[in-house]
Structure formats: structure tokens, C-alpha cells
N, C-alpha and C positions, 0 to 999 in steps of 0.2 A: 560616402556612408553618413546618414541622420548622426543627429546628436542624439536621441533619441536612445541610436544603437549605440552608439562610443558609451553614453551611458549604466546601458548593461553592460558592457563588458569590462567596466572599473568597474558595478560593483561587483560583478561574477570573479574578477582577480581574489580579490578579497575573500570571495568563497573558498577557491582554489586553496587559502591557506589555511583555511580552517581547517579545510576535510585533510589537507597534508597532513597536519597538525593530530587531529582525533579519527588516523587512518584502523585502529581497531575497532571503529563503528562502519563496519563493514555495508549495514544497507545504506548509510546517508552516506560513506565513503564514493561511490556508485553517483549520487547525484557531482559529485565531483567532475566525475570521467564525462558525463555527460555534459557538465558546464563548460569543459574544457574542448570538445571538440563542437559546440555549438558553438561559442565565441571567439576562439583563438582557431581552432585548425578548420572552420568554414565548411567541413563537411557533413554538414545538418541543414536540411531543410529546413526554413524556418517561417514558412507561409504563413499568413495572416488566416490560413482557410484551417478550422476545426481538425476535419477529418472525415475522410470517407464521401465526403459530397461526392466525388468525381469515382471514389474506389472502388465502391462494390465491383462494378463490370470489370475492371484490372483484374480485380482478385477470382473472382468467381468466374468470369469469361462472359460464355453465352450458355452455360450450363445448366437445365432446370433444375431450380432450385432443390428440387426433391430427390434427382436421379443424378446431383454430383458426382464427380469422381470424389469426391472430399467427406462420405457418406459411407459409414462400412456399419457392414452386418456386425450386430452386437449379441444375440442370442446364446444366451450363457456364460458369456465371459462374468457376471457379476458375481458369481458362488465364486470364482476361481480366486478374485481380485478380495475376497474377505481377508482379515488379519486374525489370525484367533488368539494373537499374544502378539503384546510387543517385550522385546528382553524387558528386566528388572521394571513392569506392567505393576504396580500396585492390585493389591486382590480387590475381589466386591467389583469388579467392573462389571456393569451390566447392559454398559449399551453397545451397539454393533459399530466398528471400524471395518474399512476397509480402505485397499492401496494397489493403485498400478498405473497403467500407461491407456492412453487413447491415441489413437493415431490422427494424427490431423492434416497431413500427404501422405499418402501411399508411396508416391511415384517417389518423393525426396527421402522416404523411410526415415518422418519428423513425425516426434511421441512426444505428449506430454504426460509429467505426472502429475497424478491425483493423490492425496489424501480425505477421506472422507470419515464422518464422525455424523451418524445418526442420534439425533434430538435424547435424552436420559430420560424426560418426565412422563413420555406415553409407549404404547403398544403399539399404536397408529403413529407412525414416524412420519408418513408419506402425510398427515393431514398438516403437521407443521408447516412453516414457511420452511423456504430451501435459502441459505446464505451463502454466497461465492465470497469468497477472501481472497485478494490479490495485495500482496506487499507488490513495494515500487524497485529504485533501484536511479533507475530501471538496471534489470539484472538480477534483483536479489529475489532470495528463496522463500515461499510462503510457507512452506514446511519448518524452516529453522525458523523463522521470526514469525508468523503469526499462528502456527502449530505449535512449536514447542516453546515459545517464550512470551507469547500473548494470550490469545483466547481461547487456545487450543486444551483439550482437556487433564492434557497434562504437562509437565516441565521438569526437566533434566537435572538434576542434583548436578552435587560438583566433584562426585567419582567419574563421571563418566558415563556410568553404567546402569543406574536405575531410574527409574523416574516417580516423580510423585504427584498427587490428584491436585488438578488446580480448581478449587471449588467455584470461581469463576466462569468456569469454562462458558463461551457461549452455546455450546450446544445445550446448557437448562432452556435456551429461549429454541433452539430452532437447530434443523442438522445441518450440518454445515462442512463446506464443500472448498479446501486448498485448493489450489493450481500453483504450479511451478508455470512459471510463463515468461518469456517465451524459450525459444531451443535455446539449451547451452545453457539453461537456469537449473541448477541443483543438478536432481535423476530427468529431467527432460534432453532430448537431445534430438539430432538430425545424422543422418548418415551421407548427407548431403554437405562438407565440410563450410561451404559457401553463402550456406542460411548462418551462421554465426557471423557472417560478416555483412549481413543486411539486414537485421533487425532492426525496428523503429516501431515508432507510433500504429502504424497504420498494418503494417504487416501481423502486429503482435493485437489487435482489436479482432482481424480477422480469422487471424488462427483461436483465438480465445473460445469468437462465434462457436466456427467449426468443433472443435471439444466440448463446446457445452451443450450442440445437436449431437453429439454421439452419444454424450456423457447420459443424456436423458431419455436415449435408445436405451443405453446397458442400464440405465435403474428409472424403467420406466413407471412405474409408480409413481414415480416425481414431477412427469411431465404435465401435470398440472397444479404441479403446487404455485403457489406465489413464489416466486425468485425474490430477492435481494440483493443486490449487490455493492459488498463495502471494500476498501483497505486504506490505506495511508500513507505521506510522503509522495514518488510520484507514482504512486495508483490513484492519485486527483487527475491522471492521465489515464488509465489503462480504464478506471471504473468508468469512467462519461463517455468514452469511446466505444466499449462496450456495449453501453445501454444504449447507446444510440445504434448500433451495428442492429443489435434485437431488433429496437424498435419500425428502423429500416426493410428486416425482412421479414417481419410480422406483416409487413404491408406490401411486401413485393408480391405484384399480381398472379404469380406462376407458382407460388408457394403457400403450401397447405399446414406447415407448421408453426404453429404458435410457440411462442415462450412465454408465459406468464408471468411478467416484469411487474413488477409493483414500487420500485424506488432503491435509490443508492445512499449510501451513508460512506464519506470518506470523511476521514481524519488529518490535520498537518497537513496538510496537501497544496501540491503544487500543482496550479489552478488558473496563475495569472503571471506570465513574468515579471512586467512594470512592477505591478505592486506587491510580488511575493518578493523582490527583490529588496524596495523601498521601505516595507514593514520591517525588514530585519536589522535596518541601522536605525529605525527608530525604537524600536526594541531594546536594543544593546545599551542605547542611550538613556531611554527611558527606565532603566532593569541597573543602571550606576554599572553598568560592566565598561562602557567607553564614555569619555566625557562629548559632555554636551559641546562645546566646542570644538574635539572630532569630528560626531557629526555635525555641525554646522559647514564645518570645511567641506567636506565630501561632498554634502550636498550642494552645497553655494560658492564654494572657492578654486573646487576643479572645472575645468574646461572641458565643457563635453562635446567638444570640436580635435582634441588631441588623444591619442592615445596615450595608457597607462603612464609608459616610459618617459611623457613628453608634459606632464603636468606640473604647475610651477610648484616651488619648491615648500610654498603651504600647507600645498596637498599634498605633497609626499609624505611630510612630515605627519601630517593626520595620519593617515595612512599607516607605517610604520607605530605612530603613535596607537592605535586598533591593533594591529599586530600584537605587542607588547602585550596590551590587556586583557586578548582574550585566550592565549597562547597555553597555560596553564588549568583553562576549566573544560569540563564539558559540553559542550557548544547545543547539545541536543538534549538535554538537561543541565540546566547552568547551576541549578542546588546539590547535583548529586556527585558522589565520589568516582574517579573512575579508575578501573582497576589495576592494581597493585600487582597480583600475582595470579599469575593465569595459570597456575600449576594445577593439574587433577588431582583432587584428592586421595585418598588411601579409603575412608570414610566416608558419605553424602557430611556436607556441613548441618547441623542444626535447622530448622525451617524457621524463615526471618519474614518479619513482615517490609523490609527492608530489599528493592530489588536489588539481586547481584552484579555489580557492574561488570562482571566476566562472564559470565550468563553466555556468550556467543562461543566460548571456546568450549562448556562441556556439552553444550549440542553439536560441536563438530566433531569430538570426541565419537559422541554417541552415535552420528548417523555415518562415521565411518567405519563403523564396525562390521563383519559380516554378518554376522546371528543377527545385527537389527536391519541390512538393507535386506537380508534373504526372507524378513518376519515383512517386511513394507513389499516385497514385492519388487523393490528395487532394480533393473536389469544393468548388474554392475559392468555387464563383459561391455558394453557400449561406452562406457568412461575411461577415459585414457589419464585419467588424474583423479585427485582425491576430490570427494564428496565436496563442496566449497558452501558456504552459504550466502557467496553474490559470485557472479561467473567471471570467471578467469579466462576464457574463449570469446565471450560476445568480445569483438575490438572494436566495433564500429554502430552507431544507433544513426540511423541514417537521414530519419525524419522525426519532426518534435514539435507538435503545433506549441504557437506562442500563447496561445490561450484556450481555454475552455468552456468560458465564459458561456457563449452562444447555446452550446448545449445543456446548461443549463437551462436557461430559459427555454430550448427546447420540451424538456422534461414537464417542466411546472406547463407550457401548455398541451401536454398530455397526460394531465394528473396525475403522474407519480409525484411521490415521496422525495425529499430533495436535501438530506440531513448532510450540516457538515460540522464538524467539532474540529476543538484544537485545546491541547493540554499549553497549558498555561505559564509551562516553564522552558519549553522548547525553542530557544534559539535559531534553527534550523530555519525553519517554515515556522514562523512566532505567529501567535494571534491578532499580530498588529497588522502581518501580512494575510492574510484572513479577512479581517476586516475590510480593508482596503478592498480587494478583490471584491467581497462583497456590493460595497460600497457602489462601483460601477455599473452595478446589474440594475440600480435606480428601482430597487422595490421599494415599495408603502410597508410599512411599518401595520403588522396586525394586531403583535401584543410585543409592549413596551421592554425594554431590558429587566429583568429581575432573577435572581437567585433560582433555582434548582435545588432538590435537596436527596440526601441519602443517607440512613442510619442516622437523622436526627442533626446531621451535619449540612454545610452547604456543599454542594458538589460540583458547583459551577455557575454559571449566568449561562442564561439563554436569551436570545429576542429570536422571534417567529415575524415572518414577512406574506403578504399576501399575495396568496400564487402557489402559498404550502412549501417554499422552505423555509427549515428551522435551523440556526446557530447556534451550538451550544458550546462551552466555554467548559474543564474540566480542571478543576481547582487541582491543583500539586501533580500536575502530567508534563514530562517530558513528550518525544516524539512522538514514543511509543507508547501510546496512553494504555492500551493495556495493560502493560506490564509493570508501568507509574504505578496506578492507582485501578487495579480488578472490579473491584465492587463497583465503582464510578462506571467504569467502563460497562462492567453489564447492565447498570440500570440502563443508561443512555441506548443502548443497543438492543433490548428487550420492549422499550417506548417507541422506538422507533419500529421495530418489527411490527408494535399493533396499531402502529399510528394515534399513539395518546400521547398529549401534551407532558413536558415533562411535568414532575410532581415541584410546586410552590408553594409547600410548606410540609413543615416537620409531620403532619397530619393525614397526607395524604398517602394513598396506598401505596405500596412497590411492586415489583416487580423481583 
């Protein structure tokens, strides 16, 4: 074994305790599970290769693309799949929701679910852009975290039971399209007990394809709108795997269907191992949370020819010494509180402009209710456990490319859109590891580092690279930069939908 590798997996230990540590951050808990069977139990693929070079024909077979098994009549199902009420729905709602299942094997009887939220600002809904949201996990639920506590149009008080209007919501820019992905995520599931134990990378890009060719049978209108596709954490895996699957059979010779892919925008994302690994102890360092002589040690005093157990006694000490200092904060927002009392209330609390650090428990509350899974369309008789919001079934993620890299530069030479951000207080996946990553891709510089603005404030830094991607940086965001900072979040996501530069100065227009 390279040093190389020994080196990821001291610093992947190290993750291990965090997420121990801050195990009721249920979606970055998930990258947990995964660091741990990628570097300690050996059963992750961990190929230098993307994704999907070799897959298509695995997945698909020899089956024309058009007349799949993987292909089912959609005629009608979209009336059925509307929502005309979610329980405790705030009044004045005027745009159209809807929620249910696609099937994406017959033969394995594997469904995912949808949430979907048509555009508020027009009548012509289908002439918007269409936005696909995939949180990461991998495992976790796009419905609890980027529906009900990000940019979804509403969010869960802290009875349980009602919800109130999130005037953020991304659907002001565009309608926008959840997936629970892959089986064993949330209301998705397989009746096939043995797909929960081979999910991965590569499986989960192509079942994704597969849903979003039905998805745009059952609401065709939309098949030609411009696509987007964003999420955050590792959907810096699930979004470029994706776009690339499109891209691949937009151009496969036997198929007549298009998808009209226009660009991806991930958040925090894990993108690059090396350096999303390396950005987070220079971060911690950098941010007075470990001293600077921890990291030094880490870096320069342990032996990346030894494992963990076997490093001299320096490095342990660093090591232990990390421990200690970050044991007490939240790791995926290092400024914010985290929560005290996960009790439902009797009452919604008061509306704060202050996120709830319990925020995860009254959407579990909420979506395990029956009046709101029977209002979602939910088909509960296929769940053998409670609603969760990162899965409890997936045990196994079987393949995990080590980079992404490549597909990037893919993209930019097919001129899509190439936006990635990072809240600026996130621990996790830091902006340092961001950078870095970046960093590798050796782009020219188009327009130089400077400020972004929002309500007169600054809202970030941005630098733009030639080739059309843009990094933008989101001033007071943890992971979840939605949910940090709204406003921020939707300007950045509204820019990017029309492809205008962010705004650099107090002066210029919004969005």
C-alpha cells in the first residue's frame, strides 16, 4: 500500500471521530459510513476511473436505448401524483406541488421518490429552467434536507405539525425537481432486498438517468426545458456522474432522446479526496480551532508508510491533541449552536432568522406522520421502519470514485455551466478543500478574486476561470448553505440559472 493511501486513511480516522462525535447531523454522519468502509473495511472500489467509461453497456446491456426494459409507459400518472395539500400547508399557496414514485426496474420492483415544486413567478411553468436537487450522504434524503430545511418552499416548525413559507424557496427562480436516490433512501425503495446492499457510485448515476427519462415522460412539458442540476456534500458525486450519464446518451448512436442539460452547481462537495481531505486540517488550523503545531505534526511528523496504530508517539499526541479541540463544536458549522433539546413543541416556536439546530428532528416528526405521507403520495406499506432521513438499510456503498475531477473538465469542454460554492464556515468539506481541488484543474484565471454582493452586503467572493467555471464563496454558510444564509443562497442560484456573472457591487441588480 502507497503512502499516498496510508495517508488518507490517518486523515479519514480523524473524520471517523468527528462524525462519531456530531452523529445527529445525520446527512454528513453518512459520509462517515462511507469513509469507513472505503479505508478501513476495503470494500469500496476505489478506481482512479470517474465513472461510467466502461458502464453504460453493464447497466443498460444491449438494449436500444428507446425500447428498454428500464422505460415504462407514463400516460396519466401526473394528475394522480399532484399534492393538493400538505397537513399544516400555510394558506395563499399558489403554485402546484406534486409527489410519488417512478419506477426505475420493473423486474427488481425499485421506485424512487419524487418531490416536485413548480416555479411561483409565472403561468408558463414549463418555460422556466427545471432544477434537479440531490443531497449526498451518500444515503441521505433530499426531501428532509434539501425540501424541508433548505431551498425547498417550505420548512417544518418545531411542533411537528405545521409548516411555514420559506420565502427563499428556490422555486422563485425555477421548478424544481427532489429525488430520494438511491433505493433504501427516505420513501424510495426496491423489493429486491439485495439492491440495498450494492449501491454505489455507479449504480446510483444510472438509476438516477433511468428516473429522470420517465420523470420527463410523466411531465412532459418539461422535456425541453433546460435541466440543472445542483446538490451538496457528496452529490459533488451523484451531480457530475449524472451529467455525464445525460451527456453520454444524448450522444449514444441508437437513441433519440435528448435531455437538455445546461450546467450543474454543487455546494461543499466532495470532489477530490487528496485535497478535500488536506483542506480540512488546514482549515481547522487556519479557523484557531487546532493549533498550528497539530497540524504541523499530522502533516510532517507522521509516517505515511505506517498505519494509524503504529505512528510515533508525536503523532499521536497531535492527534488526540485534535480530538480534544474539536470534540465540543459543530464541525459542519464551527460558529453555530448545536442543539440542546430536540423536544417537539406543544406550540411552532417563534420565526427566527437564526437556523434551528434541531431543524432534523421536527422533519422527522413531520414526515412520519400518516395524513402527511398519505398527502406526499408516500407508499408507506413497502417500509418496514420508520421514515429516516439518511438510510438505515443501505449497509454497503460498493464503489466511490476517488475523484471527479476529470468530469469536470469534461463539462466546460461541452459548454455547460460549471458553478461550485462553499459556505465559508463549514468544517466538513471547508473552502480550503475547495480550493485545492480546484486548484488541480490548472485553469487560467478570467476574472480575478473579488466580493459578490447581496442586500447591500457582501455575500461572498467569487473568482471565474476560463472554460466557464465559477467559485463562489458564501460569507456565514455552514454545509448547508441554504439553510445558513437563504437570501445568499438564492441570489447565487438564480445567477447561475441565467448564466450572469455574480453582482460586484452594492449597485448592481438582483435577482
Amino acid at each position: 500500500m502507497g503512502r499516498e493511501t496510508w495517508w488518507a486513511i490517518f486523515l479519514l480516522s480523524f473524520l471517523l471521530f468527528v462524525d462519531e462525535i456530531h452523529g445527529s447531523r445525520r446527512q454528513e454522519q453518512a459520509l462517515r459510513n462511507l469513509n469507513k468502509a472505503k479505508f478501513w473495511g476495503g470494500s469500496v472500489d476505489r478506481s482512479s476511473e470517474t465513472i461510467l467509461e466502461v458502464d453504460n453497456k453493464a447497466v443498460f446491456g444491449d438494449h436500444d436505448y428507446d425500447k428498454s426494459r428500464y422505460y415504462y409507459a407514463q400516460q396519466g400518472l401526473k394528475e394522480k401524483d399532484r399534492i393538493q395539500k400538505l397537513p399544516g400547508q400555510p394558506e395563499g399557496v399558489s403554485f402546484s406541488q406534486y409527489g410519488g414514485y417512478i419506477t426505475v426496474d420493473k423486474s427488481a420492483g425499485r421506485a424512487f421518490y419524487y418531490y416536485f415544486v413548480e416555479a411561483q413567478q409565472s403561468r408558463h411553468t414549463h418555460k422556466l429552467p427545471l432544477l434537479l436537487w440531490l443531497n449526498g450522504g451518500p444515503g441521505c434524503s433530499s426531501l428532509a434536507y434539501g425540501a424541508m430545511q433548505e431551498l425547498g418552499p417550505f420548512r417544518v416548525n418545531s411542533d411537528g405539525k405545521t409548516l411555514q413559507t420559506n420565502k427563499y424557496s428556490w422555486n422563485h427562480a425555477a421548478n424544481v425537481l427532489f429525488l430520494e436516490s438511491p433505493a433504501g433512501v427516505g420513501f424510495s425503495y426496491s423489493n429486491k432486498s439485495s439492491d440495498y446492499d450494492n449501491n454505489g457510485d455507479r449504480k446510483t448515476a444510472s438509476d438516477n438517468y433511468v428516473f429522470l427519462r420517465n420523470w420527463l415522460e410523466r411531465f412532459a412539458e418539461y422535456k425541453d426545458s433546460e435541466l440543472y442540476i445542483a446538490g451538496e456534500s457528496y452529490a459533488g458525486h451523484y451531480v457530475p456522474q449524472l451529467a455525464h450519464t445525460i451527456l453520454h446518451q444524448n450522444n449514444h448512436p441508437n437513441s433519440s432522446f435528448y435531455i437538455n442539460l445546461k450546467g450543474i452547481l454543487i455546494g461543499n462537495a466532495v470532489i477530490n479526496d487528496n485535497t478535500d481531505n488536506k483542506g480540512m486540517w488546514d482549515f481547522l488550523a487556519s479557523h484557531a480551532i487546532i493549533s498550528d503545531q497539530a497540524a504541523r505534526a499530522v502533516n510532517k511528523l507522521c509516517d505515511l508508510s505506517e498505519s494509524v496504530s503504529n505512528q510515533t508517539s508525536e503523532c499521536q499526541a497531535a492527534f488526540a491533541e485534535i480530538q480534544d479541540d474539536i470534540q465540543d463544536i459543530n464541525i459542519y458549522n464551527i460558529y453555530a449552536p448545536q442543539c440542546q433539546n430536540a423536544n417537539i413543541t406543544f406550540l411552532p416556536k417563534p420565526p427566527s432568522a437564526v437556523t434551528d439546530p434541531c431543524s432534523d428532528y421536527y422533519v422527522y416528526a413531520y414526515l412520519n406522520r400518516g395524513d402527511v405521507q398519505e398527502a406526499l403520495h408516500a407508499n408507506v406499506t413497502k417500509l418496514t421502519h420508520d421514515w429516516e432521513p439518511c438510510s438505515d438499510v443501505i449497509t454497503h456503498w460498493v464503489d466511490s470514485a476517488s475523484t471527479v475531477l476529470p468530469l469536470l473538465h469534461e463539462f466546460l469542454n461541452h459548454s455547460l455551466q460549471v458553478w461550485i460554492f462553499s459556505g465559508d464556515i463549514d468544517g466538513r468539506v471547508p473552502v480550503t478543500s475547495t480550493k485545492y481541488s480546484i486548484e488541480r484543474m490548472n485553469l487560467p484565471v478570467k476574472t480575478a478574486w473579488h466580493p459578490w454582493f447581496v442586500n447591500g452586503e457582501v455575500g461572498g467572493y467569487t473568482e471565474v476561470y476560463k472554460g466557464g467555471l465559477t467559485f463562489a464563496t458564501v460569507r456565514e454558510a455552514g454545509h448547508q448553505v441554504p439553510s445558513y444564509q437563504p437570501a445568499r443562497a438564492l441570489s447565487l442560484a438564480s445567477h447561475f440559472l441565467r448564466g450572469i456573472p455574480l453582482p460586484n457591487s452594492t449597485h448592481t441588480p438582483h435577482f
